[in-house]
N, C-alpha and C positions, 0 to 999 in steps of 0.2 A: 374373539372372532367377530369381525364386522357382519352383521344383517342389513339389508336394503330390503325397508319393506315400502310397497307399492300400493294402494289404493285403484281399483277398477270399478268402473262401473259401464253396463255395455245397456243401450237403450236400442230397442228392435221396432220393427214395422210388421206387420202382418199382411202377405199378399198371396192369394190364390191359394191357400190355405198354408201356408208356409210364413215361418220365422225367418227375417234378413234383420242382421246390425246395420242400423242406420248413422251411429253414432256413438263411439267409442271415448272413454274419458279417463285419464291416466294420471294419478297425483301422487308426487314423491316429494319434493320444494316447492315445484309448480305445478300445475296443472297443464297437459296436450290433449287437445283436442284433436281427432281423427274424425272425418265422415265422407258420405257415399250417397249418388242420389241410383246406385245402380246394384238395384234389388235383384241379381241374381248368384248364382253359385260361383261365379266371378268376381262380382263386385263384393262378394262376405268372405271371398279369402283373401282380395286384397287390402280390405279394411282388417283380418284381424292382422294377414301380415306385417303391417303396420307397425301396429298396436303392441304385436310381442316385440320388432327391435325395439321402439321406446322402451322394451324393459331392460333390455340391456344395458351393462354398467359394468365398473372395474371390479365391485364388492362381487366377491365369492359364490355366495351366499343370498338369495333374491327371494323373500317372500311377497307372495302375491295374493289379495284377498278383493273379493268382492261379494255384496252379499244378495249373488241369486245361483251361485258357483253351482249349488247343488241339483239348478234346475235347466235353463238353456245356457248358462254362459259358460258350464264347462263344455259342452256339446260345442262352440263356437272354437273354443279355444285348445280343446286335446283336437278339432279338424286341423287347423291352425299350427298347431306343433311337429302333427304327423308330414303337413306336406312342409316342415321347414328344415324337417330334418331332427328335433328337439328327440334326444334319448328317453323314454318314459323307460322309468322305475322301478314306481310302486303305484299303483290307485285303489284308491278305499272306496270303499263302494256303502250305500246303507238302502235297501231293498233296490230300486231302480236309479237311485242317486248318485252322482258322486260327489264324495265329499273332501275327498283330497287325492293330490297328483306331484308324486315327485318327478321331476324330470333332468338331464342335463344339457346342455347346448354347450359343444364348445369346451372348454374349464370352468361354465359357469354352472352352479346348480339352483334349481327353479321349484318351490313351494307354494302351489297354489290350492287354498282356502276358501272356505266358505265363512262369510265372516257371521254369517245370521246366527251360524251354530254357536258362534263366539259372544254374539252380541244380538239375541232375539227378541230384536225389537223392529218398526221399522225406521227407515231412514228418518222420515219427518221425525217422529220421537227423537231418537239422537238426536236428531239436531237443537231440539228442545233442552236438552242438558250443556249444547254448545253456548245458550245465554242468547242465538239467534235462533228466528224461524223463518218460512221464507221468504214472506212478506216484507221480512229486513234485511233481505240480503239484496248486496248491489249487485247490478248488473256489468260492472264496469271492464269485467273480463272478456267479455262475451265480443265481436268483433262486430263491428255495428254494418259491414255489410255483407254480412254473411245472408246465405241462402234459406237457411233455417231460420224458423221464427222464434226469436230474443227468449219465448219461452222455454219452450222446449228446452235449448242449452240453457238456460236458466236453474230449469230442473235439475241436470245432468250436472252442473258443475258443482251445483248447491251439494248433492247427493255425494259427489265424491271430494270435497273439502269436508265437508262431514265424516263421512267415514274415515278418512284418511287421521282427522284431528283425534278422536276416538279411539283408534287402535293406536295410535302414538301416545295417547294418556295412557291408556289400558296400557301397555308396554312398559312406561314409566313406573306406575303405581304396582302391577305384580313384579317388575325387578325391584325396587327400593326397598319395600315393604316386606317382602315372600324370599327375595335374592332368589326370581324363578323367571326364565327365559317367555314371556307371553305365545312368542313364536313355536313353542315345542309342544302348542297345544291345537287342538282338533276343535275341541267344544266345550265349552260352559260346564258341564258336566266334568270331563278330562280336569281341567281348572282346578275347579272346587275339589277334586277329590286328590291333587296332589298336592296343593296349596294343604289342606287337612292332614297327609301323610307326613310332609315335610317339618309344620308349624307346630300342631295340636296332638300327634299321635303320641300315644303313651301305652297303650297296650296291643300287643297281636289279637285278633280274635276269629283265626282260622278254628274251623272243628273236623277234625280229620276224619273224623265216623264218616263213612259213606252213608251208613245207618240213620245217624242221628242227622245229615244232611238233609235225607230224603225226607225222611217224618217231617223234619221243619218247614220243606219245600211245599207243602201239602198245605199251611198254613196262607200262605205267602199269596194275595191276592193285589192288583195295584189299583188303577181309576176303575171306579162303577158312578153310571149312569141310572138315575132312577128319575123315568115323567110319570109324576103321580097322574095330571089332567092335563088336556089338552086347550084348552082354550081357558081365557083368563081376562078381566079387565083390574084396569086400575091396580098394576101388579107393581110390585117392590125387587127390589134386588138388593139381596144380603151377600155380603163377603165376609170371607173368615179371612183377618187379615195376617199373615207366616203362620198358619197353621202349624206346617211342616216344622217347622224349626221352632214354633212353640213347645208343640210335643218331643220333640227332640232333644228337649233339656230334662226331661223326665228321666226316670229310673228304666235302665232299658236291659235283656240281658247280659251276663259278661260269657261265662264259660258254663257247661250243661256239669251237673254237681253227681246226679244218679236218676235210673227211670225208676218208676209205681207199676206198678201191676195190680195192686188193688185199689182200695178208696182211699183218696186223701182228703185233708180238710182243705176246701179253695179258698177260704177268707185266707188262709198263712199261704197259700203257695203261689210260686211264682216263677213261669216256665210256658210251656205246651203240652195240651193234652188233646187226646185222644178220645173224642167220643158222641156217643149214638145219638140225636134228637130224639126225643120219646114224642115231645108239644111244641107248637108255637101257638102264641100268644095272639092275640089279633090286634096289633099297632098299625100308627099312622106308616109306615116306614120301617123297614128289614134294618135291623141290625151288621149281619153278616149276609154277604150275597147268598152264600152256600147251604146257609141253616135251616134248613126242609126238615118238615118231620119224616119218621126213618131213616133219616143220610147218616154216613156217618163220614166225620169230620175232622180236621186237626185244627186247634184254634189258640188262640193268645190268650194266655191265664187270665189276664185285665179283660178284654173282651166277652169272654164266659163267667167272668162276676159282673158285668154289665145285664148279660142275658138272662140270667139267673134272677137277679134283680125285678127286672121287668117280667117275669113270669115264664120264661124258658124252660123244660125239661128236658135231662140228658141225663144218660148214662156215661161216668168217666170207665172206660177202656185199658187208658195207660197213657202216661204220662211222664215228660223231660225237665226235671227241677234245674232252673241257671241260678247262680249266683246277679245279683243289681250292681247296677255300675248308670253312675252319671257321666255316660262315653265322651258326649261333643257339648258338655256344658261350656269348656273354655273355649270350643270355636264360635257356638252361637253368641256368646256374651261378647267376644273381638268383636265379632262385625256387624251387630245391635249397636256395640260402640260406634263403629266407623257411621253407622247410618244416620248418625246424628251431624255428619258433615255435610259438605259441598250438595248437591244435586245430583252430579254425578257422582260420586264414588257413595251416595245412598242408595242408588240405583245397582250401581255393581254390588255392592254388599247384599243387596235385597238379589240379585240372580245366582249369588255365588252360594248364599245359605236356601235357596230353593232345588239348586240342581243337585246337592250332596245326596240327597236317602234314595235316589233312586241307582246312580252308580253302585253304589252297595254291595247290589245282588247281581252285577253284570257279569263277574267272575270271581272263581272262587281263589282265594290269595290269604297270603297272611292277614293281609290289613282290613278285610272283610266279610262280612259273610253272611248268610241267606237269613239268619235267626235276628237280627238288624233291620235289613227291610221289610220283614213280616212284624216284625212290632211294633215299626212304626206306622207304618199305614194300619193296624189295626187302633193303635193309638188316634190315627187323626179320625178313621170309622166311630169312634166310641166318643169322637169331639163332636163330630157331624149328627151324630144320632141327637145329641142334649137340644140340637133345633130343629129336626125333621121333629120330633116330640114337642116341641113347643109351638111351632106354626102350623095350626092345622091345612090352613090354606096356600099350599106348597105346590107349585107347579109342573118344577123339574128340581133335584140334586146333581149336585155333577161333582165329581173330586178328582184334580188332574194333577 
């Protein structure tokens, strides 16, 4: 099946408190340039008018990405569609965003993308892995007597040969490699987590307990924020560099074995439990966000011999013994490999092994599930702790 994917990029003016496109940029082989010096409700529907026949073509099948989609330039372009008559769909929506829009025109069918979700970085960056930036790039396209200043289009065109070059590698490198359509993806996340299903999967690890779901979900916390002080000189910045996918190679669990109802030994066990803070300890830095004295808790085995350690008291309650399983050792070790390449495709390998642990817990399915990303984010807590503990002079933590 033929795809015709398209590259957009739409550049706006701000007037009387209002968004108009001033200047629309289109690259499939070449690049069309559309613009407008007529900033009103007139002149931004003749310009996307435009803009959508350029997309038009004989291929079937038309994806279309640009990456601000999410924010005014689908608002330009589903106006755009409505008055051209374009058949809408489906639209995905993420709180007030949209993040993708099928539509039809015609026999043709129309897929348009947010390509940041794809590729979150910004433009200048990419272009940075292109081997240009855009201090080197020519201007030689640009129509020397045009009304707009040489910059401006300079930006705009820089911007969508960029993108455009980008999502035609990406394209190449996850069909070759993956034999997986790039285009039947939404987001960086979506990617990695089918790329992992397709490549590296070897075990299911749905747990069908509603029971033992919920208990684990109790566990399951993601980014915490912690500003020790507020004001600082002559401050450092530390990076934990793939945390996530550090930890991720570790022993994590596979399937839940039997629960406890009374004491067990915690050096041998290995699962979640259940229970009471009696003390905490007075540290530079919390452990666990939740672990107050009297709360009572469900927490990651590894984690509560962390706390334990450092002077925590707790009462265990009851507790879910899993079997250990090294789940994503062969996907992190691939693309650790891959990273030792190109620029770019170190770059992809570094977004594709960061966006996996958080899909995880998006839905529950065979392939995943809630006892996965609760370990692991407690895994990177119990990383993060070894240097909020060794830097006294700490500013802020932050783990995203």
């Amino acid at each position: 099946m033929k795809r015709r994917l398209t590259a957009v990029d739409i550049e706006t003016i701000f007037i009387n408190g209002s968004h108009f496109p001033s200047v629309i940029a289109l690259c499939r082989k070449n690049v069309v340039v559309h613009k407008t010096n007529q900033y009103t409700n007139e002149g931004r529907d003749k310009i996307v008018k435009k803009a959508l026949k350029s997309l038009m073509s004989k291929v079937r099948n038309n994806y279309v990405y640009t990456h601000n989609f999410s924010n005014f330039d689908s608002y330009f372009l589903l106006q755009g569609m409505k008055k051209m008559g374009f058949q809408i769909l489906d639209v995905y929506t993420k709180g007030f965003s949209v993040i993708f829009v099928r539509a039809k025109y015609k026999s043709r069918m129309f897929y348009f993308k947010d390509s940041y979700l794809l590729l979150p970085s910004s433009l200048s960056s990419l272009g940075k892995l292109t081997g240009y930036d855009k201090d080197q790039f020519t201007l030689s396209l640009v129509n020397q007597n045009s009304e707009f200043s040489k910059k401006y289009l300079y930006y705009l065109i820089y911007d969508v040969l960029v993108l455009y070059f980008i999502l035609r590698k990406s394209c190449n490198l996850v069909y070759y490699i993956y034999k997986l359509h790039f285009s039947k993806f939404i987001s960086i996340a979506h990617m990695s987590y089918n790329i992992f299903r397709k490549r590296f999967l070897k075990y299911f690890l749905l747990i069908k307990s509603i029971k033992k779901n919920t208990f684990i979900k109790r566990s399951y916390f993601g980014a915490m924020v912690e500003v020790k002080r507020y004001y600082g000189k002559h401050l450092k910045y530390y990076d934990i560099n793939s945390m996530y996918p550090y930890v991720m190679l570790g022993n994590l669990p596979w399937y839940p074995v039997k629960w406890f109802y009374n004491s067990i030994n915690l050096d041998y066990f290995f699962g979640f439990c259940e229970v009471q803070i009696e003390a905490v300890p007075k540290l530079f830095g919390k452990i666990h966000p939740n672990a107050y004295a009297s709360e009572t808790v469900v927490l990651y085995s590894e984690e509560l011999k962390m706390m334990k350690k450092f002077g925590y008291q707790f009462k265990i309650i009851k507790a879910i013994q899993f079997k250990k399983i090294k789940y994503f050792k062969l996907f992190i070790e691939h693309f650790n490999i891959l990273r030792q390449s190109s620029i770019y495709i170190k770059k992809f390998a570094k977004l594709i092994l960061n966006s996996l642990y958080g899909r995880l817990a998006l839905k529950k399915s065979a392939f995943n599930s809630i006892h996965l990303s609760s370990s692991i984010s407690s895994a990177a807590r119990i990383e993060i702790f070894q240097y909020k503990n060794k830097f006294f002079f700490i500013i802020l933590i932050q783990t995203v």
